[in-house]
C-alpha angles and dihedrals in degrees: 000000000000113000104208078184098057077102115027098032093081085057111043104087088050103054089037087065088041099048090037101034071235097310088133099058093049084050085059103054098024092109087046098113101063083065114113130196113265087026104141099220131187125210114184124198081015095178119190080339116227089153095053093044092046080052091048091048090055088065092259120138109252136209119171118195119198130164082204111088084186101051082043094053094052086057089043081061096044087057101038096122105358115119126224120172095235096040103223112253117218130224120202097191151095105281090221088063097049105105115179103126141197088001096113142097097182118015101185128200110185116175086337105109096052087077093070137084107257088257102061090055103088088037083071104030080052091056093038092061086050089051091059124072129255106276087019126125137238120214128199126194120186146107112308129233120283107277135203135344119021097254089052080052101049091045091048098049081047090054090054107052088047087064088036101050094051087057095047088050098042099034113010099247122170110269111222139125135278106299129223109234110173087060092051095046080040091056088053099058100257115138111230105240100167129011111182125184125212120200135223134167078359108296126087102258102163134047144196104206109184121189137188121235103219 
């Protein structure tokens, strides 16, 4: 499998706290609370994994899926000795190709769905909600839409294709703007439950969504 993250993987944990003061990190585990022990929870395009090992750490039953072996084996480091109730068990595939449906009761996407062609979007929103379970919930992680006055707008559209471009760059990924995902998980029949911002530089620039599979 290519791995578009061999190079910029090691690093990404690292950029994401400089570039957020750690806001990205909060947006991953802000819908952590309503986590319950025994919870099988999903997490796709995982990453180094803070969000799955803070999950792990919440009693839930874990699986991580990554098409990234080198993004799989950092968090493979941060959990070398460590010990969770439920040990995370760990995915090396194509998430579209992941088909255990309807056995979840979280299927997360933090910063996932940002990689694809807007197209594509939906494609995977659409799988992720099959994956969870009837009554479960989806959570998506990821920049917000672009909020307030124009000049808020323009700094904040700046702020995104920064991050974008180096992606697209490091690991060609698909260059597009901030995408609106409440409509898209709307679309899809998923009832909005949560929606938290997160600040930075004064305006809200990421966001948890969480929605309900009916």
């Amino acid at each position: 499998m290519n791995d578009k993250y061999k190079i910029i993987g090691p690093l990404y944990d690292f950029l994401a706290m400089i570039f957020s003061a750690g806001q990205i990190d909060k947006c991953k585990t802000a819908m952590h609370g309503y986590i319950k022990p025994d919870d099988k929870v999903l997490f796709a395009g995982v990453g180094q994994g803070i969000d799955a090992i803070g999950a792990a750490e919440l009693g839930a039953e874990v699986t991580v899926v990554d098409l990234s072996e080198s993004m799989l084996n950092i968090l493979d480091k941060r959990t070398r000795g460590r010990y969770f109730t439920h040990p995370i068990r760990r995915v090396h595939q194509d998430i579209l190709k992941f088909d255990e449906y309807h056995q979840y009761d979280v299927v997360y996407a933090n910063f996932f769905l940002n990689v694809f062609e807007k197209n594509m979007v939906t494609k995977v929103l659409e799988h992720l909600s099959k994956l969870a379970k009837k009554g479960g919930h989806v959570v998506v992680g990821d920049f917000s839409l672009p909020s307030g006055g124009p000049v808020s707008k323009l700094f904040q559209n700046i702020y995104w294709y920064i991050a974008d471009i180096i992606f697209v760059v490091m690991a060609k990924n698909a260059f597009h703007p901030v995408y609106d995902y409440q409509t898209q998980m709307k679309q899809l029949g998923l009832e909005i439950t949560d929606v938290k911002y997160l600040q930075f530089l004064f305006d809200d620039r990421y966001y948890s969504i969480r929605a309900q599979k009916g």
